[in-house]
N, CA, C and O atoms as CSV, one atom per row, in Angstrom:
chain,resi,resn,atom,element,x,y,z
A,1,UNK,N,N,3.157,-14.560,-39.816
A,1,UNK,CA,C,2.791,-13.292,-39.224
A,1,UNK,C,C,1.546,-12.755,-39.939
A,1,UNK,O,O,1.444,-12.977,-41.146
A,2,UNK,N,N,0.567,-12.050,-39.284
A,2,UNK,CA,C,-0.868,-12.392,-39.362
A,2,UNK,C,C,-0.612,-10.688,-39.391
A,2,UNK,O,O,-0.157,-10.088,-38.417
A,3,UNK,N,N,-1.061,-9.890,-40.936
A,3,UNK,CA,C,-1.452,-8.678,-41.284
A,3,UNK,C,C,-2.547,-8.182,-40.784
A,3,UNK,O,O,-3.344,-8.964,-40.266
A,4,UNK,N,N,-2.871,-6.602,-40.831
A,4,UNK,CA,C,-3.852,-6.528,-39.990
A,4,UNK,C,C,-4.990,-5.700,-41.301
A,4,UNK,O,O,-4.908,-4.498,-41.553
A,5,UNK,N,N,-5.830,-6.500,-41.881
A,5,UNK,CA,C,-6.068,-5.830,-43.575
A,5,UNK,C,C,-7.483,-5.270,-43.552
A,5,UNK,O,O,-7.928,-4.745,-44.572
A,6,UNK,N,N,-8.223,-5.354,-42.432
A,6,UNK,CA,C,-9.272,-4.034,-42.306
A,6,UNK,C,C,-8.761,-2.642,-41.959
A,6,UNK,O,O,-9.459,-1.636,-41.833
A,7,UNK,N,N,-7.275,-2.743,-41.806
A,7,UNK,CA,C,-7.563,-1.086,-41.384
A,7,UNK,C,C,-7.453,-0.629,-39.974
A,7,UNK,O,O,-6.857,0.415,-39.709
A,8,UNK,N,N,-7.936,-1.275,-39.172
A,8,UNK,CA,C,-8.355,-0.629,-38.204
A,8,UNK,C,C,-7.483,-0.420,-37.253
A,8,UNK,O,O,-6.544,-1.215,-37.236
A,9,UNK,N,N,-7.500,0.609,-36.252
A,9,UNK,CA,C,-6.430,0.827,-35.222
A,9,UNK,C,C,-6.198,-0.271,-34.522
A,9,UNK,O,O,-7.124,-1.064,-34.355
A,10,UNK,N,N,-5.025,-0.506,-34.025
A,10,UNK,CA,C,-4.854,-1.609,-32.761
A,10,UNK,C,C,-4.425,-0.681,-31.532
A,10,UNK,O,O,-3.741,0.341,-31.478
A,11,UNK,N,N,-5.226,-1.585,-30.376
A,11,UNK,CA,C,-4.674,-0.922,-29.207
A,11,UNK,C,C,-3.039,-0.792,-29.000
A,11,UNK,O,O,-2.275,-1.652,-29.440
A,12,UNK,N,N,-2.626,0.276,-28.344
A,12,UNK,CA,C,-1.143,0.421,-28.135
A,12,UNK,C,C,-0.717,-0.920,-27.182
A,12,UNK,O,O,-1.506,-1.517,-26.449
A,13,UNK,N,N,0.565,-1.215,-27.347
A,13,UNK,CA,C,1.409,-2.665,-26.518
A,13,UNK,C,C,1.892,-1.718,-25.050
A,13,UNK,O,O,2.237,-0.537,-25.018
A,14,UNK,N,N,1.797,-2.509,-24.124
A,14,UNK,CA,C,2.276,-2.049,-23.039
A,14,UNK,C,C,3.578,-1.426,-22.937
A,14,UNK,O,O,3.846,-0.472,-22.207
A,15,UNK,N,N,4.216,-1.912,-23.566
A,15,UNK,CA,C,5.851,-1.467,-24.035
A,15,UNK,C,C,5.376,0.221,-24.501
A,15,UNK,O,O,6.273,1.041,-24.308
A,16,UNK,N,N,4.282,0.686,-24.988
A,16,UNK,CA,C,3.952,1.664,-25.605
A,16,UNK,C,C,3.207,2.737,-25.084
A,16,UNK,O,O,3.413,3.947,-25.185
A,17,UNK,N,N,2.136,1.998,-24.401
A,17,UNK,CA,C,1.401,2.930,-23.055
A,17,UNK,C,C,1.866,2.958,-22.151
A,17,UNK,O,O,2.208,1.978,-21.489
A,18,UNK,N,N,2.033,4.310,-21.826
A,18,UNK,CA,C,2.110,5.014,-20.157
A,18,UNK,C,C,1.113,4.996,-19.254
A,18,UNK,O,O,0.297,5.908,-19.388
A,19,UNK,N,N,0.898,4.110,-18.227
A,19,UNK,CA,C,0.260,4.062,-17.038
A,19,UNK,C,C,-0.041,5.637,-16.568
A,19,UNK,O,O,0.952,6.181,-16.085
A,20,UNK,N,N,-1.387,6.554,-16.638
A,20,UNK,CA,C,-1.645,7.364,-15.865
A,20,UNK,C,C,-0.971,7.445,-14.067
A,20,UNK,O,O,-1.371,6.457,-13.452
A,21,UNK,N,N,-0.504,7.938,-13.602
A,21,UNK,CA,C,-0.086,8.340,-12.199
A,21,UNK,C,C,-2.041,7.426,-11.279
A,21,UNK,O,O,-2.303,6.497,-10.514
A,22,UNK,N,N,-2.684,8.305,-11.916
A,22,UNK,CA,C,-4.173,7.614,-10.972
A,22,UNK,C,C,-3.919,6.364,-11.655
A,22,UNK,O,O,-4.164,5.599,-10.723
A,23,UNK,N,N,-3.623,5.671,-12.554
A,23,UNK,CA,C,-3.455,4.073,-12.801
A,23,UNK,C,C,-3.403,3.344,-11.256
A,23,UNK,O,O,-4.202,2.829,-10.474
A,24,UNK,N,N,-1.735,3.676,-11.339
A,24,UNK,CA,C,-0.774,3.668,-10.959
A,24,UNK,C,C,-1.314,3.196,-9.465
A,24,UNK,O,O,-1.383,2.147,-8.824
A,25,UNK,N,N,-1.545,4.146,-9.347
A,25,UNK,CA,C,-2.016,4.417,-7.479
A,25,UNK,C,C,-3.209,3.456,-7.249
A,25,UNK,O,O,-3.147,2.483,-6.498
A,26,UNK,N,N,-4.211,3.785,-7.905
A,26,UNK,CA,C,-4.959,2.755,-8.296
A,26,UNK,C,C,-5.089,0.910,-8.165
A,26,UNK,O,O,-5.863,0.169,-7.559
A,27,UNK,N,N,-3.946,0.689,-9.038
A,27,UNK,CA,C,-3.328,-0.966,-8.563
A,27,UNK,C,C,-3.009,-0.944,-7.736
A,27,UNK,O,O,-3.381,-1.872,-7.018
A,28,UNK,N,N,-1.981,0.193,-7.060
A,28,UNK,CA,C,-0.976,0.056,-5.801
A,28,UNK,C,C,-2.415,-0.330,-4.532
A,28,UNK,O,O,-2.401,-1.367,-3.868
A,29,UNK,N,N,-3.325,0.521,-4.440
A,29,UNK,CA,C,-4.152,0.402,-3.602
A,29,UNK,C,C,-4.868,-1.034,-3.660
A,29,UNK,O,O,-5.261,-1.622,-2.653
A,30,UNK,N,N,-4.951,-1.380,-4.588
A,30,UNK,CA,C,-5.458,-2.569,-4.562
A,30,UNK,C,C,-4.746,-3.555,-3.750
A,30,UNK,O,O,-5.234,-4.182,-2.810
A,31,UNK,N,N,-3.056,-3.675,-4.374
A,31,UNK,CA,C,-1.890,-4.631,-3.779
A,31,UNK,C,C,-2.042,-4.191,-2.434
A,31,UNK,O,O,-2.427,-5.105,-1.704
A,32,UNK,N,N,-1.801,-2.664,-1.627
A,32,UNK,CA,C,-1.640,-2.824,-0.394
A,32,UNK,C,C,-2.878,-3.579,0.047
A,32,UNK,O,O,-2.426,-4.247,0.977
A,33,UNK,N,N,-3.948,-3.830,-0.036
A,33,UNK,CA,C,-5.125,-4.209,0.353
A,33,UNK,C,C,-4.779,-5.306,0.379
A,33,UNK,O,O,-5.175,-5.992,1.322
A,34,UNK,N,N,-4.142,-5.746,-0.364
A,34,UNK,CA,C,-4.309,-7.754,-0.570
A,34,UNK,C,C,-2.784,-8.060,0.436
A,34,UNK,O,O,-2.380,-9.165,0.797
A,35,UNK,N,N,-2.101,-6.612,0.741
A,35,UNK,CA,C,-1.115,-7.217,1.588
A,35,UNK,C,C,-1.272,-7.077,3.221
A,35,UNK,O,O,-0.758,-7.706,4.145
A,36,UNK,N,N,-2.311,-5.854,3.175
A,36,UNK,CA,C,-2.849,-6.232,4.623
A,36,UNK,C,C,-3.636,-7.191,5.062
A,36,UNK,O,O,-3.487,-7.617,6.208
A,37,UNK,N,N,-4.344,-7.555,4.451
A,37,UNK,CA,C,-5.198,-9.019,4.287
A,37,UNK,C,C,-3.523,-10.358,4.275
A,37,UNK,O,O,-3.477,-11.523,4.671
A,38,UNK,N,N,-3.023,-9.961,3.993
A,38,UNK,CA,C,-1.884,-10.964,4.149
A,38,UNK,C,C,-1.271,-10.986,5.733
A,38,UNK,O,O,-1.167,-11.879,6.574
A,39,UNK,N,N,-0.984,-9.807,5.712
A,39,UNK,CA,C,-0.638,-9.416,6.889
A,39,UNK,C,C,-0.961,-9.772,7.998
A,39,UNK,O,O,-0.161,-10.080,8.881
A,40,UNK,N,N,-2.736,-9.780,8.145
A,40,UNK,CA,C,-3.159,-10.149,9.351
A,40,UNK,C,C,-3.103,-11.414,9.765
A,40,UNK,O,O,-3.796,-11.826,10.694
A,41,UNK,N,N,-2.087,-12.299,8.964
A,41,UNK,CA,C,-1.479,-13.744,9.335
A,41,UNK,C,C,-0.424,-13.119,10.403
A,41,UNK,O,O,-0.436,-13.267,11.625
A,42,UNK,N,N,0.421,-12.438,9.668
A,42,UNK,CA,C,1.395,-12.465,10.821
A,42,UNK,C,C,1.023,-11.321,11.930
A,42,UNK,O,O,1.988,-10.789,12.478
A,43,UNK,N,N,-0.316,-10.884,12.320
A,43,UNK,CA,C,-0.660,-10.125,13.282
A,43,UNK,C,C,-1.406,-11.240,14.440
A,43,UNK,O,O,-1.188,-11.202,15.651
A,44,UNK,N,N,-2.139,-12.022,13.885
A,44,UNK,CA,C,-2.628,-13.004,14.446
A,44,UNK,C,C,-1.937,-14.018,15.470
A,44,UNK,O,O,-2.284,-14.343,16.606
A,45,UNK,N,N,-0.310,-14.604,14.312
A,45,UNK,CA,C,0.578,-15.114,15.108
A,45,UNK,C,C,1.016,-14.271,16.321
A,45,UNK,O,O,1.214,-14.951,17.328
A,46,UNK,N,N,1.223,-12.870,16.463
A,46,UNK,CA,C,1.882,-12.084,17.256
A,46,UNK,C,C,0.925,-12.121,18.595
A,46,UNK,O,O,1.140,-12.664,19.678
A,47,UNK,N,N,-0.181,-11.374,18.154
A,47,UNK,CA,C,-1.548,-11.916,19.154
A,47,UNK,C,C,-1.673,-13.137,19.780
A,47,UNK,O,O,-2.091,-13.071,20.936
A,48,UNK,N,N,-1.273,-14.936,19.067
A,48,UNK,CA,C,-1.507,-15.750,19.598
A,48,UNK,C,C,-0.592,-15.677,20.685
A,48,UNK,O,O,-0.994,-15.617,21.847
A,49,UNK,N,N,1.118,-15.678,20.254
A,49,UNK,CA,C,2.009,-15.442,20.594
A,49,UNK,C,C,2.038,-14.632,22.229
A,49,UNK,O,O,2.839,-14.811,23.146
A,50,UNK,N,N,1.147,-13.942,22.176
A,50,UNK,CA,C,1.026,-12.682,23.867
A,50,UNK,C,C,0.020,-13.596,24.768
A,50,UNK,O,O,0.077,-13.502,25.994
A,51,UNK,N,N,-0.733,-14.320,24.253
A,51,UNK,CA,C,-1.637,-15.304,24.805
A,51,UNK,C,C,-1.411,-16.525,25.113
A,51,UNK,O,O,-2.057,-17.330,25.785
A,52,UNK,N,N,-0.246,-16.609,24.455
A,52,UNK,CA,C,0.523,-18.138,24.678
A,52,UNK,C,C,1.254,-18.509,25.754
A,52,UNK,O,O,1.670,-19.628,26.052
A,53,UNK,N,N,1.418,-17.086,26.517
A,53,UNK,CA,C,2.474,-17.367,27.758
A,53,UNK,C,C,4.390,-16.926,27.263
A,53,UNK,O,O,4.866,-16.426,26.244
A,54,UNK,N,N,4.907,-17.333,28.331
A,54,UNK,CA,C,6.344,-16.793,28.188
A,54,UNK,C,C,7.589,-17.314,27.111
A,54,UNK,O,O,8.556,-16.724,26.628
A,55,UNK,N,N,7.069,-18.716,26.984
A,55,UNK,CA,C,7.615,-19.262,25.647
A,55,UNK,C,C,7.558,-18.767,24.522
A,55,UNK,O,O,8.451,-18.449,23.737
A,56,UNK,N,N,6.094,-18.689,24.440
A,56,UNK,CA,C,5.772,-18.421,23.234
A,56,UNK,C,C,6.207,-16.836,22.459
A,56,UNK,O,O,6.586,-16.718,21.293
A,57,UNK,N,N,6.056,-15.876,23.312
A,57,UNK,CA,C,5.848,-14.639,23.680
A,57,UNK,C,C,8.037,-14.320,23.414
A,57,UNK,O,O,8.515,-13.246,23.047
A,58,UNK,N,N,8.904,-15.658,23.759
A,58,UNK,CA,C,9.922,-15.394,23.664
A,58,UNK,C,C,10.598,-16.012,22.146
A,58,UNK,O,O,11.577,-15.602,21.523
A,59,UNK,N,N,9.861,-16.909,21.906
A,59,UNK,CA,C,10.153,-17.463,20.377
A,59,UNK,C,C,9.432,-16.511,19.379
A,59,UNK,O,O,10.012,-16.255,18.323
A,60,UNK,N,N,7.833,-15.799,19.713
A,60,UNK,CA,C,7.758,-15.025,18.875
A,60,UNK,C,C,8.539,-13.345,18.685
A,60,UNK,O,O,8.235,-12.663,17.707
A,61,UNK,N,N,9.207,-13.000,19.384
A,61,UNK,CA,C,10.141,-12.210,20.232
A,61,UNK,C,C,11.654,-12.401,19.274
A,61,UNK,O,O,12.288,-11.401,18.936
A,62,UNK,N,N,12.058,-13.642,18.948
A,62,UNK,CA,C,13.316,-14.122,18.466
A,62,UNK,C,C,13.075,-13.939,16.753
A,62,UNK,O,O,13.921,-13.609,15.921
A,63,UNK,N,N,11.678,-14.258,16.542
A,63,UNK,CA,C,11.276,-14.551,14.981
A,63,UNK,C,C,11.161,-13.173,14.407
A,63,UNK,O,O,11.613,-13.016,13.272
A,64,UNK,N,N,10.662,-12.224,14.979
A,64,UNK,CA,C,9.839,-11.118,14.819
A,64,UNK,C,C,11.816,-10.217,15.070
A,64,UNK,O,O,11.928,-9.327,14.227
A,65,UNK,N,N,12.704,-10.301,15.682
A,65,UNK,CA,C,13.668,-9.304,15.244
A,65,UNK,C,C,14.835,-9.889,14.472
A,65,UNK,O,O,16.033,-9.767,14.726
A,66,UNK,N,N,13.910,-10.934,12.900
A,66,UNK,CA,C,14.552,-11.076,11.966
A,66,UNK,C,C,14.704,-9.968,11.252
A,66,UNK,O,O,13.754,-9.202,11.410
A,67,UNK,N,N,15.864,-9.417,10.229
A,67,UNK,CA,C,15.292,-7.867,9.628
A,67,UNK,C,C,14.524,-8.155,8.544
A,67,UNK,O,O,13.844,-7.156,8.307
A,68,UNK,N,N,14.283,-9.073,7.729
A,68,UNK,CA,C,13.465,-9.756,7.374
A,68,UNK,C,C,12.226,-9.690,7.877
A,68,UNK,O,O,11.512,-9.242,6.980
A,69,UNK,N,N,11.546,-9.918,8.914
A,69,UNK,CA,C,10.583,-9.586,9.305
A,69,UNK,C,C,10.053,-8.009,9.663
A,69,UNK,O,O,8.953,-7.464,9.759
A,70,UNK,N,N,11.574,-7.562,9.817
A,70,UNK,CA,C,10.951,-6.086,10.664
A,70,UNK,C,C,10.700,-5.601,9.211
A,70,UNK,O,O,9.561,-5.136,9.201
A,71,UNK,N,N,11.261,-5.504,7.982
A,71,UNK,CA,C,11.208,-5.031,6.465
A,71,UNK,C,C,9.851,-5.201,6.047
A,71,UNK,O,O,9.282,-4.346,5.369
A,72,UNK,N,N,9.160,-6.547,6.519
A,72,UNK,CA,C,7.596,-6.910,6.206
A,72,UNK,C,C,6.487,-6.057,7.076
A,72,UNK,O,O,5.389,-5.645,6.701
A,73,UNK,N,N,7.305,-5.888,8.712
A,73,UNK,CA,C,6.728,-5.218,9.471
A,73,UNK,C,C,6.169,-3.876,9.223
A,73,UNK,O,O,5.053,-3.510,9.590
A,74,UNK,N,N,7.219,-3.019,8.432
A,74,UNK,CA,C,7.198,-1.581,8.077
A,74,UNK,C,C,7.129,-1.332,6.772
A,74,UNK,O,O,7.269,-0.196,6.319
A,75,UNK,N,N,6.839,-2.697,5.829
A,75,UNK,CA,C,5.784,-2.610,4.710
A,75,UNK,C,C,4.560,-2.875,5.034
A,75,UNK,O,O,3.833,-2.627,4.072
A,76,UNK,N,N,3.965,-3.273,5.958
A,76,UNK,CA,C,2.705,-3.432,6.039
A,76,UNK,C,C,2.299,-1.819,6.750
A,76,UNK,O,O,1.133,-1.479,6.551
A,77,UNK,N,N,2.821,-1.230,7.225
A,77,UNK,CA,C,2.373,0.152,7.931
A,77,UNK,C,C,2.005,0.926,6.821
A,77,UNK,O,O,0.975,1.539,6.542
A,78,UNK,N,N,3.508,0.694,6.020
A,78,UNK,CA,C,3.091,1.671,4.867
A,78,UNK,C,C,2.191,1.317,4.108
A,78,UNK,O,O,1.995,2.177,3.250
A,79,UNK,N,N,1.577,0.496,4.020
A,79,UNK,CA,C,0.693,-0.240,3.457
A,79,UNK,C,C,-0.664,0.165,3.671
A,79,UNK,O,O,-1.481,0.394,2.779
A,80,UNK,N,N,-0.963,0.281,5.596
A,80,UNK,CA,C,-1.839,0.642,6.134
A,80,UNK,C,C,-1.895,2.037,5.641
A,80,UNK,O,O,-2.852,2.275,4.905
A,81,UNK,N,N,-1.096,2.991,5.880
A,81,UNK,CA,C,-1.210,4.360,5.696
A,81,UNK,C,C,-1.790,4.898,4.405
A,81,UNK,O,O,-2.665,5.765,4.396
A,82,UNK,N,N,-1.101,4.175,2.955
A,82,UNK,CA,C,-1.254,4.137,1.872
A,82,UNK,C,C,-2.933,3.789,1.603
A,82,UNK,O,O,-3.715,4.506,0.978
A,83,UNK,N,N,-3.192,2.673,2.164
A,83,UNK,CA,C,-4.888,2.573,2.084
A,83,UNK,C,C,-5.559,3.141,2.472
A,83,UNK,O,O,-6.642,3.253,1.896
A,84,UNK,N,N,-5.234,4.000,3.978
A,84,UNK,CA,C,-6.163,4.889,4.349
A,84,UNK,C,C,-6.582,5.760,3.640
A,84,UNK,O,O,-7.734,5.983,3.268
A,85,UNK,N,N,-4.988,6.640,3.287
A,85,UNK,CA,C,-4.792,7.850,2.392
A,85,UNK,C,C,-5.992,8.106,0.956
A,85,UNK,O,O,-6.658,9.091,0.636
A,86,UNK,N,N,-5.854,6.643,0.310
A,86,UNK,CA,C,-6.689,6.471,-0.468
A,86,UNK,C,C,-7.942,6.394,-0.324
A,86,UNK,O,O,-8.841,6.919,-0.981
A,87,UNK,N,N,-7.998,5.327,1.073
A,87,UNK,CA,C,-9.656,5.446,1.282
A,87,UNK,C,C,-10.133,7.166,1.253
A,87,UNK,O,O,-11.024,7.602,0.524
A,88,UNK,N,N,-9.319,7.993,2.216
A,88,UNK,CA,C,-9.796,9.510,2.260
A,88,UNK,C,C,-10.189,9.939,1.464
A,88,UNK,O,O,-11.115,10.749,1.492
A,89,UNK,N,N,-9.276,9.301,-0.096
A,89,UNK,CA,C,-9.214,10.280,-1.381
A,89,UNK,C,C,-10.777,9.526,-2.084
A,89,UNK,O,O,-11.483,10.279,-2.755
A,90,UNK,N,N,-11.176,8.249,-1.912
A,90,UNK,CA,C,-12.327,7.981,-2.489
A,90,UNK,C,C,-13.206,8.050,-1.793
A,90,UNK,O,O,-14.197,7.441,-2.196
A,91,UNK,N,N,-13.387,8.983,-0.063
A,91,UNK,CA,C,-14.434,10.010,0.240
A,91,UNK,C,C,-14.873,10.909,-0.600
A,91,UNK,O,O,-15.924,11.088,-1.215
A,92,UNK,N,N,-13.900,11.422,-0.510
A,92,UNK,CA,C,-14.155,12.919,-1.382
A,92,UNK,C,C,-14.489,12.855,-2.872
A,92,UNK,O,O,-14.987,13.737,-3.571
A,93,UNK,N,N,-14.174,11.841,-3.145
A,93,UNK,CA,C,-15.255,11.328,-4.913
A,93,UNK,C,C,-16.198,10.886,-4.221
A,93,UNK,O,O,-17.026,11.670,-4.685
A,94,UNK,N,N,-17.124,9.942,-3.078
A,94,UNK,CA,C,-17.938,10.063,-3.064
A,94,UNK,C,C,-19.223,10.956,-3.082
A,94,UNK,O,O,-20.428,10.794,-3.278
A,95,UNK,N,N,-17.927,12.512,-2.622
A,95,UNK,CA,C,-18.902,13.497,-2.335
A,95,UNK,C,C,-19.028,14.071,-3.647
A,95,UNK,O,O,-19.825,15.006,-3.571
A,96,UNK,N,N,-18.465,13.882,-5.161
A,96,UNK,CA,C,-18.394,14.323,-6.104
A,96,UNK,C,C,-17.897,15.401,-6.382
A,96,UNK,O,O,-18.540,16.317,-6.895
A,97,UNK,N,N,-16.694,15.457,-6.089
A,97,UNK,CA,C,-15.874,16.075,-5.846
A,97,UNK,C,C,-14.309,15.916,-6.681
A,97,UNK,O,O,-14.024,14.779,-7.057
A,98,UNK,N,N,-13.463,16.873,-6.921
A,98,UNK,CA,C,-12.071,16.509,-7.226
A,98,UNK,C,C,-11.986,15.245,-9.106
A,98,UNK,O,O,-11.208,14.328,-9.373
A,99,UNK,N,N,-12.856,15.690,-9.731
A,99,UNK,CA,C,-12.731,14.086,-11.179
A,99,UNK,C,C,-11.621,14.977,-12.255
A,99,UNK,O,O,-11.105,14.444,-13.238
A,100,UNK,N,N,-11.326,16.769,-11.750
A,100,UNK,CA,C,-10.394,17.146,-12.815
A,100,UNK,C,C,-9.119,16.659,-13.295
A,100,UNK,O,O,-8.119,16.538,-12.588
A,101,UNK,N,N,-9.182,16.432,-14.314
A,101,UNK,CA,C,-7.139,15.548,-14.377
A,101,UNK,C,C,-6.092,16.274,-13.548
A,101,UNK,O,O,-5.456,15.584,-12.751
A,102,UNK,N,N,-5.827,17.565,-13.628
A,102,UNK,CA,C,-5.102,18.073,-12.389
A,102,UNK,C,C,-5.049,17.857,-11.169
A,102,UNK,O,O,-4.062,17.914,-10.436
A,103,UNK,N,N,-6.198,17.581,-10.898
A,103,UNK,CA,C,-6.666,17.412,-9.124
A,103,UNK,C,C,-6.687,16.620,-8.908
A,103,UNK,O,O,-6.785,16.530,-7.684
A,104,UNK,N,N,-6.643,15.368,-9.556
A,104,UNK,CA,C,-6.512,13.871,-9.649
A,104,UNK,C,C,-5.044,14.070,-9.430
A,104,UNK,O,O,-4.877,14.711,-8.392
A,105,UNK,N,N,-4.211,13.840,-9.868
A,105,UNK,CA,C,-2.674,13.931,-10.035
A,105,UNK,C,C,-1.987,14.684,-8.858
A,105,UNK,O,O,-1.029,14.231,-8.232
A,106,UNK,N,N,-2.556,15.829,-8.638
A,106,UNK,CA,C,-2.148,16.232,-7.423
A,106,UNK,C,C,-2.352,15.718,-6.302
A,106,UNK,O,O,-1.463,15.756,-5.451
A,107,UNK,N,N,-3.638,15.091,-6.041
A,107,UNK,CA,C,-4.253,14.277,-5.057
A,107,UNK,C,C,-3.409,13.360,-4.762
A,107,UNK,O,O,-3.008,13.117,-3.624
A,108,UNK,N,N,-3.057,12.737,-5.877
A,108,UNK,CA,C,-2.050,11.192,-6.067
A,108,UNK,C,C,-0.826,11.611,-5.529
A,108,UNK,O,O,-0.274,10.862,-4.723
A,109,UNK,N,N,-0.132,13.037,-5.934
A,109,UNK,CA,C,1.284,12.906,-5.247
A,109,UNK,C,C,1.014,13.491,-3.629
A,109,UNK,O,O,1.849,13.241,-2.761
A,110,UNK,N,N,-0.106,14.209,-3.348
A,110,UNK,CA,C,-0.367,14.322,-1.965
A,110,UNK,C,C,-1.036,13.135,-0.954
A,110,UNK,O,O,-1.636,12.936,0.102
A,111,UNK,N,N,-0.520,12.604,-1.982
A,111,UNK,CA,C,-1.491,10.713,-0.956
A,111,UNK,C,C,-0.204,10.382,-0.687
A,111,UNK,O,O,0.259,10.572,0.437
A,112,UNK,N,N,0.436,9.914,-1.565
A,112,UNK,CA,C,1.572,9.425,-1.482
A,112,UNK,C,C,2.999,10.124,-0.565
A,112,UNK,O,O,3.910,9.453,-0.079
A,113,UNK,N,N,2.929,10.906,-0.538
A,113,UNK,CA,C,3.619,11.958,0.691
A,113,UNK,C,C,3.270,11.738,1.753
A,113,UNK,O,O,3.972,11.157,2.580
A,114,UNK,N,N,1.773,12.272,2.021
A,114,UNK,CA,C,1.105,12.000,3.209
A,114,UNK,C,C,1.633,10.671,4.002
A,114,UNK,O,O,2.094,10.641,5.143
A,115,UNK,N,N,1.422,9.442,2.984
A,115,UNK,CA,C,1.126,8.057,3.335
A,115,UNK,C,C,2.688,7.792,4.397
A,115,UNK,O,O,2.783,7.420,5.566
A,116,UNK,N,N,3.820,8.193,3.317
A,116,UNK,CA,C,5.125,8.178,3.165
A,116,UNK,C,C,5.692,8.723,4.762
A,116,UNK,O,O,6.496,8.224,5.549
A,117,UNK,N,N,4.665,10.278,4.819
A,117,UNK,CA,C,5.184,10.591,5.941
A,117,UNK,C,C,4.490,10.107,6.912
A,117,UNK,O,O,5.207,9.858,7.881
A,118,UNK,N,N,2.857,9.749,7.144
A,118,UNK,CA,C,3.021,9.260,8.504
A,118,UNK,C,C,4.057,7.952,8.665
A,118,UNK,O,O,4.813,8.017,9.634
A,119,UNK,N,N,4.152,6.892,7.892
A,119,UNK,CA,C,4.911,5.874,7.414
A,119,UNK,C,C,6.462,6.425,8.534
A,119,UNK,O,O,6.725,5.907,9.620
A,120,UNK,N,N,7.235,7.514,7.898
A,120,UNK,CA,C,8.254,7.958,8.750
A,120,UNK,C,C,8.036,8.429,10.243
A,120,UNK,O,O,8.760,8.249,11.222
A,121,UNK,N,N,6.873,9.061,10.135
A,121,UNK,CA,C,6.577,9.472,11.872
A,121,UNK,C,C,6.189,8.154,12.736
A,121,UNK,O,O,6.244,8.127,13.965
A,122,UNK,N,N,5.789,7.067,11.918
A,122,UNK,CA,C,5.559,6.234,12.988
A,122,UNK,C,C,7.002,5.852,13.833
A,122,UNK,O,O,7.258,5.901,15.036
A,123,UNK,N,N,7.748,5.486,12.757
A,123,UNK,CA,C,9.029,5.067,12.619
A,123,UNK,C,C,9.976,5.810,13.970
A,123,UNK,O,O,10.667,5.281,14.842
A,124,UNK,N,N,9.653,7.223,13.689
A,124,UNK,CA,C,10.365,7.883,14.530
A,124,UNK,C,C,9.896,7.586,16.361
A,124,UNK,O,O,10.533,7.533,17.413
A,125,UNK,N,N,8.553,7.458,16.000
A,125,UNK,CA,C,7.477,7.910,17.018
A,125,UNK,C,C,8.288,5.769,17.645
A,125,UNK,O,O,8.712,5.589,18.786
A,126,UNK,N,N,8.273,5.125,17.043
A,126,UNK,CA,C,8.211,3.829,17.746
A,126,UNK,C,C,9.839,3.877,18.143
A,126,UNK,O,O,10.057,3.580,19.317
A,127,UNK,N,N,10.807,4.151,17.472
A,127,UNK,CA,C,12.076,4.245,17.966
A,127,UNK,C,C,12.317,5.068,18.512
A,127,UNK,O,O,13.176,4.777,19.344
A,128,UNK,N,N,12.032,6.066,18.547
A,128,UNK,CA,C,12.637,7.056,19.872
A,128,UNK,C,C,11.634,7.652,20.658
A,128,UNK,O,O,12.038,8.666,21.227
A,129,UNK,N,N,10.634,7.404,20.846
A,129,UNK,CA,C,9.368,7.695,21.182
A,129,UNK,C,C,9.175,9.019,21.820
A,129,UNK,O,O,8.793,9.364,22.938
A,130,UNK,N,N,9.597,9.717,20.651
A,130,UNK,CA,C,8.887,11.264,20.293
A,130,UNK,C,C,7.542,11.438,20.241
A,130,UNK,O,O,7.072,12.547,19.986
């Protein structure tokens, strides 16, 4: 075990630092990004699927009301919503705007609400079509 004999501070261990909330949101935005980019595999199939004729259109029909799939289905919305939300929020830093730590943080739990609730209104809006 290797002493540390200049002295000097060491960065804190993850076990030790707390992820800021803007961290946080931060990565998340990144992941939804890399999961809508995932996503548009299985949007593509669905698309081929309507173009394919009545077979196709009925096997993709059978695949698609796995709950398994519908769970991927309505993570990718939230996904969508979540990126928008964010994109909005890194308008408004473009405009130089909002860099206070408060307003940051608040921003973050009003993204995340926002995102959350259109996320539920779609939900509502596609099942009972309110």
């Amino acid at each position: 075990m290797a002493i540390n004999t200049n002295r000097r501070p060491t960065s804190p261990h993850l076990q030790v630092y707390k992820l800021p909330l803007t961290g946080i949101i931060s990565i998340t935005h990144r992941m939804t990004g890399v999961m809508l980019s995932a996503g548009l595999i299985l949007f593509v199939y669905v698309i081929s699927a309507l173009a394919g004729g009545g077979d196709a259109y009925d096997t993709m029909q059978t695949v698609m009301n796995h709950w398994l799939l519908k769970l991927i289905g309505w993570g990718f919305i939230y996904a969508l919503f979540f990126h928008l939300c964010h994109g909005v929020r890194h308008l408004i830093w473009d405009a130089g705007n909002s860099f206070e730590l408060e307003t940051l943080n608040r921003y973050a739990m009003i993204e995340l609400a926002v995102s959350l609730a259109l996320t539920l209104m779609t939900f509502v809006w596609g099942y009972y079509g309110l």
